[in-house]
C-alpha positions in Angstrom: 0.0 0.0 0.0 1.0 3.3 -1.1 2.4 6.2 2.0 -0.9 8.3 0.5 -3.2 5.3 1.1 -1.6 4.5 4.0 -2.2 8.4 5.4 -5.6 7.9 4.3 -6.4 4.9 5.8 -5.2 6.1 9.3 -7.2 9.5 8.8 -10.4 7.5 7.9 -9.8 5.7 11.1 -9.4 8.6 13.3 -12.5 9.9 12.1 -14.4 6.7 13.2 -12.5 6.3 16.5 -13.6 9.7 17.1 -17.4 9.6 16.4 -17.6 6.0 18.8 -15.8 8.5 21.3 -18.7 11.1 20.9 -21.3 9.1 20.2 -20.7 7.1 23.7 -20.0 10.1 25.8 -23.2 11.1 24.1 -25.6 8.7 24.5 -24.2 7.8 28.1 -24.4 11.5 29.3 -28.0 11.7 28.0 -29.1 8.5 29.4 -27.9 9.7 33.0 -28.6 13.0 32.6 -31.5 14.6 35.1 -33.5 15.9 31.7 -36.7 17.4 32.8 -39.2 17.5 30.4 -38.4 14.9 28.1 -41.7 14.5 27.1 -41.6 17.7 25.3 -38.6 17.0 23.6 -39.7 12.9 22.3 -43.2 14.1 21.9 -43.4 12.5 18.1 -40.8 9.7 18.6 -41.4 7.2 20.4 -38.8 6.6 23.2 -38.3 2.7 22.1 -37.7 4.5 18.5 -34.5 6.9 19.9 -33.0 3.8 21.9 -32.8 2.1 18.7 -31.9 4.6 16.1 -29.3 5.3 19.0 -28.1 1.9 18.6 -28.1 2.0 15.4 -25.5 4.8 14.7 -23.6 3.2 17.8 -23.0 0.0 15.9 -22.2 1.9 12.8 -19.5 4.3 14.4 -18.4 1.6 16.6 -17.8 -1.2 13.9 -15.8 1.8 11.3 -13.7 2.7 14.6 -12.9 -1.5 15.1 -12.7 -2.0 11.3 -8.9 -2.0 11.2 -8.7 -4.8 13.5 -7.4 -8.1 12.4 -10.2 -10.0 11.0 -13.4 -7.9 10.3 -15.5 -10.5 11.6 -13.4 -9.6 15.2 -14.6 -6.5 14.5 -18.2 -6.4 14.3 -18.1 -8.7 17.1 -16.0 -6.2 19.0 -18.5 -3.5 17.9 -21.7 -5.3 18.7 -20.1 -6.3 22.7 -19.1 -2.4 23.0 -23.0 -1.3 22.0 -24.4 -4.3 24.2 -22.7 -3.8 27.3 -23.0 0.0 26.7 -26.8 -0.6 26.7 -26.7 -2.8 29.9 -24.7 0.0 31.3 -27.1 2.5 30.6 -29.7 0.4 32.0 -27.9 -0.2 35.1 -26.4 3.3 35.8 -30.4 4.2 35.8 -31.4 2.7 38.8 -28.8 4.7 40.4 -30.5 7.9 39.8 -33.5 9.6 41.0 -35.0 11.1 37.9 -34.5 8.2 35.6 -35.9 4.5 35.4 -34.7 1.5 34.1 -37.0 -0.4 31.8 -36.1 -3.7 29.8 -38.0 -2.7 26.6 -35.1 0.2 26.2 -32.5 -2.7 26.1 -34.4 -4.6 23.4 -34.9 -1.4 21.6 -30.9 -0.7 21.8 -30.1 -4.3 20.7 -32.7 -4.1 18.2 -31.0 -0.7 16.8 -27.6 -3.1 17.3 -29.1 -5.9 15.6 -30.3 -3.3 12.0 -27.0 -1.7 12.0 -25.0 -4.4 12.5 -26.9 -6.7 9.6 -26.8 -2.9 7.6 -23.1 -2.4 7.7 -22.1 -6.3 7.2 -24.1 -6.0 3.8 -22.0 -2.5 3.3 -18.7 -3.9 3.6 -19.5 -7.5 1.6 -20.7 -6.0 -1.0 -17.6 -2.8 -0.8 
């Protein structure tokens, strides 16, 4: 591989590393965050439809920051233990606060968003 392929490579990956960085301080400082009035704010959208769509991108940035590991299958797997114990964490931290609940249809919801953007990106990169 060529030094400019090489420099493009490593750019493309800091780019990914850095929106799985974001997106998890993200998701995690919302999910633990004393909103009030969330209702306002998810009005239209269903809050089982944010957990996954949340999901979702997580899988997506997480598997194009992992994508550089050894074997691409190692890193969707890596990518999909990341979003599912981020999940669980979410879940967990949430009992810990006094504003928000913990509530297993949020976890399905996130591993259903995991699930989508996991199958999504596979196809991506077979057929790339």
């Amino acid at each position: 591989m060529s030094e400019l392929a090489l420099a493009a490579e490593r750019e493309r990956n800091r780019f990914w590393e850095a929106a799985a960085t974001v997106w998890s301080a993200a998701v995690l400082g919302l999910a633990v965050s004393p909103l009030r009035n969330v209702d306002l704010i998810t009005a239209p959208i269903s809050d089982k439809v944010l957990h996954a769509l949340a999901f979702f991108f997580g899988i997506m940035v997480w598997a194009g920051a992992l994508q550089s590991a050894p074997r691409r299958a190692r890193a969707m797997t890596l990518a999909v233990a990341v979003c599912v114990a981020m999940g669980a964490l979410i879940e967990l931290l949430q009992t810990q606060t006094a504003t928000r609940t913990s509530e297993m249809g949020d976890f399905i919801a996130d591993l259903a968003g995991i699930a989508v953007g996991g199958l999504l990106w596979a196809f991506m990169r077979f057929r790339a």
